[in-house]
MARKE-500653 format. One line per 5 residues: number of its first residue (from 1); for each residue x negated, y negated, z of N, C-alpha, C. Coordinates in steps of 0.1 Angstrom, whole numbers, padded with zeros to 4 digits. Layout:
NUM = X Y Z X Y Z X Y Z | ...
***
This chain:
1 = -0094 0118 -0178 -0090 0104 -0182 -0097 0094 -0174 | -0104 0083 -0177 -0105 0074 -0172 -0103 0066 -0173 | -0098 0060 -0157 -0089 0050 -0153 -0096 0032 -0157 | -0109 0031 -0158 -0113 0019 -0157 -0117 0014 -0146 | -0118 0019 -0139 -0123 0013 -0124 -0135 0010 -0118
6 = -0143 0020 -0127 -0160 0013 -0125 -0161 0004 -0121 | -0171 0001 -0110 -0175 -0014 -0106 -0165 -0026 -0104 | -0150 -0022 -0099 -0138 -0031 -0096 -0138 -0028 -0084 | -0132 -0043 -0078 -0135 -0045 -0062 -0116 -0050 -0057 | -0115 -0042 -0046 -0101 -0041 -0043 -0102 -0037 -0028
11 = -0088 -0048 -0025 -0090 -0049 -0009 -0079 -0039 -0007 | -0081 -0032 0004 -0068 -0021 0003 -0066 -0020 0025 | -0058 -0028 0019 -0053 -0034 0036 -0045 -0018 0043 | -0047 -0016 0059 -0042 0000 0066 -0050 0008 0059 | -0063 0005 0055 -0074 0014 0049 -0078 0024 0056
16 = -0079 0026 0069 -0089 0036 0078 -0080 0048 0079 | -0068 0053 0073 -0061 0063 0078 -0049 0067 0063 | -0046 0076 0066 -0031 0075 0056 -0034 0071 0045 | -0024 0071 0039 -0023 0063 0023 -0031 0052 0019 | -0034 0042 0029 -0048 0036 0025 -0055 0042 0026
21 = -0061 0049 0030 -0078 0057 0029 -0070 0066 0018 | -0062 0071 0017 -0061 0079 0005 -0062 0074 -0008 | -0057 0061 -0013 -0057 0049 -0020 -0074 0046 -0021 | -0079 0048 -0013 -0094 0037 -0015 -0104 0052 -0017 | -0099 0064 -0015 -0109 0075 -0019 -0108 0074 -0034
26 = -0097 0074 -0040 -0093 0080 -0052 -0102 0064 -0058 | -0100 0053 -0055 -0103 0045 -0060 -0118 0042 -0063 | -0124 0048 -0049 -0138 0053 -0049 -0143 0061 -0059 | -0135 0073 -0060 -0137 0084 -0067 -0141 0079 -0082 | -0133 0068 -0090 -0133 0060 -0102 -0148 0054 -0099
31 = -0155 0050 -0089 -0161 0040 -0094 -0161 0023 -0088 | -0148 0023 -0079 -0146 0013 -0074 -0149 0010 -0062 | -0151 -0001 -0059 -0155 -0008 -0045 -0147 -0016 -0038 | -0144 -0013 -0026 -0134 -0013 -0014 -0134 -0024 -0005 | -0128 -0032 -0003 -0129 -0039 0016 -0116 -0033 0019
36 = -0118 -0024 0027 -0109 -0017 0038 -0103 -0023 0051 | -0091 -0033 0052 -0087 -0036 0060 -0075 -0028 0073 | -0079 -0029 0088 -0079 -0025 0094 -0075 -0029 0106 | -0071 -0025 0121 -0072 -0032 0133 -0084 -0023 0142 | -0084 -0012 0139 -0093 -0003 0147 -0103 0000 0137
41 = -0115 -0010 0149 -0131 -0010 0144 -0132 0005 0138 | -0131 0013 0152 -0141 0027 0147 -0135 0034 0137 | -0126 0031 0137 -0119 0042 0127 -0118 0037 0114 | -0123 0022 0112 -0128 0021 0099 -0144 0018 0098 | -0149 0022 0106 -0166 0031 0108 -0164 0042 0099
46 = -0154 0050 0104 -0155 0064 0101 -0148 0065 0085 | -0141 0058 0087 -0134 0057 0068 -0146 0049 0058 | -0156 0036 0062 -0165 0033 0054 -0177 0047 0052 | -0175 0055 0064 -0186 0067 0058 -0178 0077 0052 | -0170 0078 0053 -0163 0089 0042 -0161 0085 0030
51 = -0161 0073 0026 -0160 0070 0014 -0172 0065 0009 | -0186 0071 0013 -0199 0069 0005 -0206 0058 0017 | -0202 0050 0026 -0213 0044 0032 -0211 0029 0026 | -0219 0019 0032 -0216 0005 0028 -0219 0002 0014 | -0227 0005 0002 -0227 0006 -0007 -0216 0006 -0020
56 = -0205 0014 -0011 -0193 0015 -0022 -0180 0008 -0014 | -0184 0007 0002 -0169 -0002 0008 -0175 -0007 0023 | -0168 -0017 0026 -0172 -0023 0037 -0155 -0022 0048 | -0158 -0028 0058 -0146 -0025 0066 -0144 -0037 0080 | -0131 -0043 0075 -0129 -0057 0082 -0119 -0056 0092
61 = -0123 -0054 0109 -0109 -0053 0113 -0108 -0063 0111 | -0087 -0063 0113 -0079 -0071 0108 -0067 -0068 0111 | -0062 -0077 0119 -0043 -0079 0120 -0038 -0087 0112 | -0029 -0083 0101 -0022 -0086 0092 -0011 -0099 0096 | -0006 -0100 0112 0001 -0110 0115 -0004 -0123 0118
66 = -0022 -0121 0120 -0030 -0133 0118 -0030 -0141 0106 | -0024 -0153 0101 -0019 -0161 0095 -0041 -0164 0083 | -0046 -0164 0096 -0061 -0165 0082 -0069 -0150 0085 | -0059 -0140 0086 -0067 -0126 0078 -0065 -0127 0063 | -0059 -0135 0058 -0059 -0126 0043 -0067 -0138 0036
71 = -0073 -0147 0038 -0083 -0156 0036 -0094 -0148 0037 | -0099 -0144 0046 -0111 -0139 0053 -0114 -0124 0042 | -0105 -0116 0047 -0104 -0104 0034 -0108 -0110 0022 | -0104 -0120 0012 -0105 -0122 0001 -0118 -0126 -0001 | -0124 -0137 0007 -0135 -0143 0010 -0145 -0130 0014
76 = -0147 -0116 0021 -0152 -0106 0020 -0155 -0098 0011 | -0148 -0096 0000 -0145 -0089 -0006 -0158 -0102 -0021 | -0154 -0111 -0020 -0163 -0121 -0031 -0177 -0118 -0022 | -0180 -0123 -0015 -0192 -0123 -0009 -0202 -0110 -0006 | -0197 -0099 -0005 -0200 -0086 -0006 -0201 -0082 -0023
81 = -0190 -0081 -0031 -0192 -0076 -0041 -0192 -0085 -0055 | -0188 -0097 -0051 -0191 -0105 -0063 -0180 -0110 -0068 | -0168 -0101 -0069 -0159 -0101 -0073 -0144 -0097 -0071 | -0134 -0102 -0067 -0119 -0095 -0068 -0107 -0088 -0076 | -0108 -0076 -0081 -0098 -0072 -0089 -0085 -0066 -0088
86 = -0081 -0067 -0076 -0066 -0060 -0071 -0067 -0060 -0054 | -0057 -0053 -0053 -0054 -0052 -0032 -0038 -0043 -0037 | -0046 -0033 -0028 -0033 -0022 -0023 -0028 -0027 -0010 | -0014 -0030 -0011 -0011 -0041 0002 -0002 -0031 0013 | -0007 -0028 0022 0003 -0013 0027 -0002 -0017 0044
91 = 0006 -0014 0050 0012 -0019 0064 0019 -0004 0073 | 0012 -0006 0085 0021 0005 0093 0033 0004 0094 | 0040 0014 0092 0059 0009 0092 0060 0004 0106 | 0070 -0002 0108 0074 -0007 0119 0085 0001 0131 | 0081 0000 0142 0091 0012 0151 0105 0012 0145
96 = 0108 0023 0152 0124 0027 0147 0133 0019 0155 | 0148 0020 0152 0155 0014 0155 0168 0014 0152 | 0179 0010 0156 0194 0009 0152 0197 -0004 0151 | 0205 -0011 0141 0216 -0023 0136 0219 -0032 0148 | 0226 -0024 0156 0226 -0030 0170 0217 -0030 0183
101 = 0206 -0022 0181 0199 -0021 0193 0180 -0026 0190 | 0181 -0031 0178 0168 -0039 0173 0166 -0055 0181 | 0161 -0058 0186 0160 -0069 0193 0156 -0081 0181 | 0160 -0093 0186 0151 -0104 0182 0134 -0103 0182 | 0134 -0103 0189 0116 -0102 0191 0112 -0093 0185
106 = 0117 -0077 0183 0112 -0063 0172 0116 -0068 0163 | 0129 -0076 0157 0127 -0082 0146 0118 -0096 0141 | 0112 -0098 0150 0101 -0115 0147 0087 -0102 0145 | 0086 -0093 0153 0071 -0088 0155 0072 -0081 0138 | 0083 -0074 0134 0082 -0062 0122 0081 -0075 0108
111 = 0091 -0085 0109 0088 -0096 0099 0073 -0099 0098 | 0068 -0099 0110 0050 -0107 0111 0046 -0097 0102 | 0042 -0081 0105 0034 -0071 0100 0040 -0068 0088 | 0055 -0063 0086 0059 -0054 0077 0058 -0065 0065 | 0066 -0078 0066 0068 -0085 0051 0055 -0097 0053
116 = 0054 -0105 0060 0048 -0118 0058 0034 -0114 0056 | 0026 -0107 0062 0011 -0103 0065 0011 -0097 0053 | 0015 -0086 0048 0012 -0085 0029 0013 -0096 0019 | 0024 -0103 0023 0024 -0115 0014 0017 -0126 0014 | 0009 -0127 0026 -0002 -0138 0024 -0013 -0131 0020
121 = -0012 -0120 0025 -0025 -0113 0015 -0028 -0118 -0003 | -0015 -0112 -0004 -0012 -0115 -0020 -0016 -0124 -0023 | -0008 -0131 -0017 -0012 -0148 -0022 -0025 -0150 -0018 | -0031 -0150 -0012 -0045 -0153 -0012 -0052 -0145 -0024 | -0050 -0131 -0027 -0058 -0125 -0037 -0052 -0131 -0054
126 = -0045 -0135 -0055 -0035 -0141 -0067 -0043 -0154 -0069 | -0046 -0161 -0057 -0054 -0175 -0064 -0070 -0173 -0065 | -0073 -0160 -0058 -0089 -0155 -0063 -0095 -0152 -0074 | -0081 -0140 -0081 -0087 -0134 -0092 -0086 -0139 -0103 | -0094 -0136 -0108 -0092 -0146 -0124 -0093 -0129 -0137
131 = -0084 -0130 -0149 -0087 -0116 -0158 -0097 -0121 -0162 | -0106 -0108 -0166 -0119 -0112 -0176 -0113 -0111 -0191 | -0116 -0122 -0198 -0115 -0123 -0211 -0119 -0116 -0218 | -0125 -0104 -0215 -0131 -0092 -0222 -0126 -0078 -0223 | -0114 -0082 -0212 -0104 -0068 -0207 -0096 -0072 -0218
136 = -0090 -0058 -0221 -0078 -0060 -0228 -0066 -0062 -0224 | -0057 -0067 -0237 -0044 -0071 -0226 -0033 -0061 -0218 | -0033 -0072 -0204 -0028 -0060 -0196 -0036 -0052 -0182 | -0051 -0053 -0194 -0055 -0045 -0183 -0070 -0056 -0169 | -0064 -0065 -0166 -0068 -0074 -0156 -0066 -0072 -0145
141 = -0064 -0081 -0134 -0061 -0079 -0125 -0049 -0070 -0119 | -0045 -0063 -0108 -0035 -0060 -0103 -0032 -0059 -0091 | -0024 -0060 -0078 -0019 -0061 -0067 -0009 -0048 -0068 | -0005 -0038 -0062 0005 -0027 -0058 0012 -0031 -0039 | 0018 -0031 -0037 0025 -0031 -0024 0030 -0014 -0023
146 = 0025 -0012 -0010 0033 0004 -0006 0044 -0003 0001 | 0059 0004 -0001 0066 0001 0004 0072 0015 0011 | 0089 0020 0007 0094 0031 0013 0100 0033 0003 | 0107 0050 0005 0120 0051 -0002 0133 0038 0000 | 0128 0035 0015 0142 0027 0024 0139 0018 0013
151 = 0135 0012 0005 0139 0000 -0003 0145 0002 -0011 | 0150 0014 -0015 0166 0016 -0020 0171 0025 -0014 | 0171 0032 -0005 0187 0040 0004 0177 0042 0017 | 0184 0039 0026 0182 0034 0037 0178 0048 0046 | 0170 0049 0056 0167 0063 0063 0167 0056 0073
156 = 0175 0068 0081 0184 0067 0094 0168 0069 0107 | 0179 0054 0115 0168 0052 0123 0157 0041 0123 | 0156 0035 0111 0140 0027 0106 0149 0019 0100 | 0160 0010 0116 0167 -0002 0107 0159 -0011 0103 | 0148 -0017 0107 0140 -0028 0107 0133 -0027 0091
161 = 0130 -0014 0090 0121 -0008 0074 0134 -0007 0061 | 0144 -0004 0066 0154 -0007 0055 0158 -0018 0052 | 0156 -0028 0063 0160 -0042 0058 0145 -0050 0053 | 0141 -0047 0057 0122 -0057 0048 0119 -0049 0037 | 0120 -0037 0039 0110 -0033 0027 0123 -0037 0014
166 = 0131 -0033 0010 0136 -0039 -0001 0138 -0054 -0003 | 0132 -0062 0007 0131 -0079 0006 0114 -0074 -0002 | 0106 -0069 0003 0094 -0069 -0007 0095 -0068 -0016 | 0105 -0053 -0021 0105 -0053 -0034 0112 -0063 -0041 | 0119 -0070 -0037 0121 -0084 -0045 0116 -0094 -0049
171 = 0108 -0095 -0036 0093 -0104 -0037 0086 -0096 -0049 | 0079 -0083 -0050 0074 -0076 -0058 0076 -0080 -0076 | 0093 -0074 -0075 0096 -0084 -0088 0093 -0093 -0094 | 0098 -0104 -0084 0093 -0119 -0084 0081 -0123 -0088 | 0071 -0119 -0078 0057 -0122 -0077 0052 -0116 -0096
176 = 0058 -0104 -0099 0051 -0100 -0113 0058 -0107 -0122 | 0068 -0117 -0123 0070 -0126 -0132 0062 -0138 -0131 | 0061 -0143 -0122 0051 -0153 -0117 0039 -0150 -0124 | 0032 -0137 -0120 0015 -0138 -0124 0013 -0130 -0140 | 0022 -0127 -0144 0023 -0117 -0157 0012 -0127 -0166
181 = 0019 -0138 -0170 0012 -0149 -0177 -0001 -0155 -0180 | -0006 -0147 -0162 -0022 -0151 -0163 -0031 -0140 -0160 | -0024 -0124 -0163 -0025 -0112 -0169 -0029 -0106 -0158 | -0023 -0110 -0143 -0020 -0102 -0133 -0010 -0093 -0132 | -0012 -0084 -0126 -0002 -0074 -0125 0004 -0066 -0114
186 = 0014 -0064 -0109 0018 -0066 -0093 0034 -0051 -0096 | 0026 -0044 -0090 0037 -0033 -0088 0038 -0028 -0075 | 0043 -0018 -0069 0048 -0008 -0058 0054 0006 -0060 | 0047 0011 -0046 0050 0022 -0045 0063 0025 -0034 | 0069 0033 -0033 0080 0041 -0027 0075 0051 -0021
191 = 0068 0054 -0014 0061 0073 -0004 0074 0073 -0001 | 0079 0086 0000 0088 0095 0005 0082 0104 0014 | 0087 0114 0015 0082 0121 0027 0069 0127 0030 | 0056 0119 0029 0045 0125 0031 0039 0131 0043 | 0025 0138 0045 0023 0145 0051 0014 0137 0058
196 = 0014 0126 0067 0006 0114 0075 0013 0115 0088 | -0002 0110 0098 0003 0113 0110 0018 0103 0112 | 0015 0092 0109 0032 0087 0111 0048 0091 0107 | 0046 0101 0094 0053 0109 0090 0054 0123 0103 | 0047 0128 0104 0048 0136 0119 0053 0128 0130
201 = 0053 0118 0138 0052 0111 0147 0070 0106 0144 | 0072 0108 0133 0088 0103 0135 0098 0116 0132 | 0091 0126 0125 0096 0138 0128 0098 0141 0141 | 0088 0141 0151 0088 0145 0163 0099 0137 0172 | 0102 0127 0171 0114 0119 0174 0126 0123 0175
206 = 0128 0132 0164 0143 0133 0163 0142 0151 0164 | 0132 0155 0166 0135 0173 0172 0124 0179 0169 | 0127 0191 0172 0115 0200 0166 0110 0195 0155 | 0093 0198 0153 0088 0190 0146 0090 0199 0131 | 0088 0212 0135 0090 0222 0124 0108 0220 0118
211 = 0113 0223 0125 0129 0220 0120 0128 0212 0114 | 0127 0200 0116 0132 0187 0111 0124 0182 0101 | 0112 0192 0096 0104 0193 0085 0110 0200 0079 | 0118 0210 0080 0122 0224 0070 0138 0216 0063 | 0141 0206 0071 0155 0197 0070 0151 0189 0059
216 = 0140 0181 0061 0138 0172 0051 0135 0177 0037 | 0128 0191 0036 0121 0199 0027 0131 0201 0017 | 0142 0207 0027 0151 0214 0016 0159 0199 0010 | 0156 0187 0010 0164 0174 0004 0157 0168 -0005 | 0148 0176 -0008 0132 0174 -0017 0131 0182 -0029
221 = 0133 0178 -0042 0135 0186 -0051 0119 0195 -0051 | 0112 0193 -0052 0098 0204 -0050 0094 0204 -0038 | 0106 0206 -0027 0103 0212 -0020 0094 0211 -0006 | 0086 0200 -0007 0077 0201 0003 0075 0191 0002 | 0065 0186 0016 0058 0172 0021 0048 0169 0009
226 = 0047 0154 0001 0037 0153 -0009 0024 0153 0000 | 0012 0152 -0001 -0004 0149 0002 -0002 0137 0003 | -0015 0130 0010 -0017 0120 0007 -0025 0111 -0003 | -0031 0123 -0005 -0041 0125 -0016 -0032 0124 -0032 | -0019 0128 -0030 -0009 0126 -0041 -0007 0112 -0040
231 = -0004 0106 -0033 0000 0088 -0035 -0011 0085 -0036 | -0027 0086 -0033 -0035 0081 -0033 -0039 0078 -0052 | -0038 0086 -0057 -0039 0087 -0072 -0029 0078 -0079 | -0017 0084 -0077 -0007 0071 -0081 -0009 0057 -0082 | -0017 0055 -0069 -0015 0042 -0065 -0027 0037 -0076
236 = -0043 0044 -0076 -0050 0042 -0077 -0046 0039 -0097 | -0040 0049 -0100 -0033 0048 -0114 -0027 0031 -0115 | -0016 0029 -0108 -0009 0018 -0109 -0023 0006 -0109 | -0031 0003 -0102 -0041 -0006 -0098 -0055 -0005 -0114 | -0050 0006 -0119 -0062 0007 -0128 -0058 -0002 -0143
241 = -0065 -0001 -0154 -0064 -0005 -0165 -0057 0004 -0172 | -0061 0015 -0169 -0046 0029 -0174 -0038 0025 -0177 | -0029 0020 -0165 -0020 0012 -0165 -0015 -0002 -0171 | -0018 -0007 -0178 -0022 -0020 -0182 -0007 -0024 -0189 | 0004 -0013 -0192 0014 -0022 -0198 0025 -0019 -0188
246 = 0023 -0019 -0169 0032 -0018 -0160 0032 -0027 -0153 | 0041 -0036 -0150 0044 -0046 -0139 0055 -0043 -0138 | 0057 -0051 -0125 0073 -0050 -0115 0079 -0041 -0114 | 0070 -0028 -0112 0077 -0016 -0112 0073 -0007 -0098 | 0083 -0004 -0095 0093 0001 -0083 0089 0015 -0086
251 = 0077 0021 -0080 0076 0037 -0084 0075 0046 -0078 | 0089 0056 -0071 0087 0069 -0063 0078 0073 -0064 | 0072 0081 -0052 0059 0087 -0047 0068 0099 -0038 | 0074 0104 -0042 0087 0109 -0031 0089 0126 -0034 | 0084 0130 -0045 0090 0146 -0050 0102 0141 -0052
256 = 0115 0140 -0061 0125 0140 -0063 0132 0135 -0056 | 0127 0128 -0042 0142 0128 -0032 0153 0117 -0033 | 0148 0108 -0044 0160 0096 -0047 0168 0099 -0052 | 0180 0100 -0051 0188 0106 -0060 0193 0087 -0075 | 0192 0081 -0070 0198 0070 -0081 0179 0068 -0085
261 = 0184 0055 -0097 0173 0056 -0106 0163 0042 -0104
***
């Protein structure tokens, strides 16, 4: 099947690791060209050579709570390739935490990264892109946000991630009634339990890393940790012309583990 992606330029912010770089291979893999947003130089050195070298992606560090990173991204991404046709908008989750024991300040720092720093992305790529009048309808521009499961049932521990990420997905909604009209298109994803060092790293938290893998497994209808390489396709699906009659849609990445719909 092909997706349509040839020669489409997309900024895919937490690019050098995880589900972004998973996100920007597959997108690669189509045909498409990358600005890989980042905070660690080297490690998006090493993600612009895995994905073919400067020719097919370039790589901008970048802190998302800098108020003119997402100016600068969009402005890279034109200057480099000519042109803007989507942004996979995806963010390190924010540390863990309890209701009562989240601070003010952990709550001002996870607001900066988790919700505002994607949304000015958006918004900056929303007033760049323009659909080509030659695409068919539908299939123009598009924006995806990675979000969590937690934007609809909350996982214990990651109070800060259960309360923003379902304010995204509202935004998410929002924003694709907003741009539908001018044949943008703005969806999200849900990862569930994948197999990324952050996904280990909060395993490890709460016990044996193997237990508390075999725990989550068995609450997973198939059973096991997805790839990253599995959301990477998803995502790259949702972002493509394939997709061309989906907006505002809220789409597990999870193996079965949501139980509501």
């Amino acid at each position: 099947m092909d997706l349509g992606l040839n020669e489409r330029v997309f900024i895919v912010t937490g690019g050098s690791r995880g589900l972004g770089l998973a996100t920007a291979s597959a997108l690669a893999a189509e045909g498409a060209k990358v600005v890989l947003a980042a905070r660690d130089e080297s490690q998006l050195g090493e993600a612009v050579e895995t994905l073919g070298g400067t020719e097919h992606a370039v790589g901008l560090p970048t802190d998302l709570a800098d108020p003119a990173a997402a100016e600068r991204l969009v402005a890279a991404a034109v200057a480099r390739f000519g042109r803007l046709d989507g942004a996979l908008l995806s963010v390190g989750g924010p540390p863990g935490g309890t209701p009562t024991g989240t601070t003010d300040q952990a709550w001002r720092e996870a607001f900066e990264s988790v919700f505002l720093g994607p949304v000015r992305v958006a918004r900056a790529c929303a007033a760049a892109m323009v659909a080509d009048p030659a695409d068919r309808p539908g299939a123009g521009p598009a924006l995806a946000f990675v979000l969590s499961t937690s934007a609809r049932q909350p996982v214990p521990g990651l109070t800060s991630s259960n309360a923003l990420r379902p304010a995204l997905a509202g935004f998410t909604k929002d924003m694709s009634d907003e741009l539908a009209p001018r044949g943008v298109r703005v969806n999200a994803l849900l990862p569930g339990r994948l197999a990324t060092d952050r996904t280990f790293t909060l395993d490890a938290q709460v016990g044996a890393p193997d237990a508390v893998r075999r725990r989550w497994e068995a609450s997973i209808p198939l059973g096991r940790y997805g790839e990253p390489a599995e959301f990477g396709r998803a995502a790259a699906f949702l972002l493509s012309p394939a997709a061309s009659y989906l907006t505002g849609v809220l789409l597990p990445v999870d193996g079965g583990q949501l139980r509501g719909w």
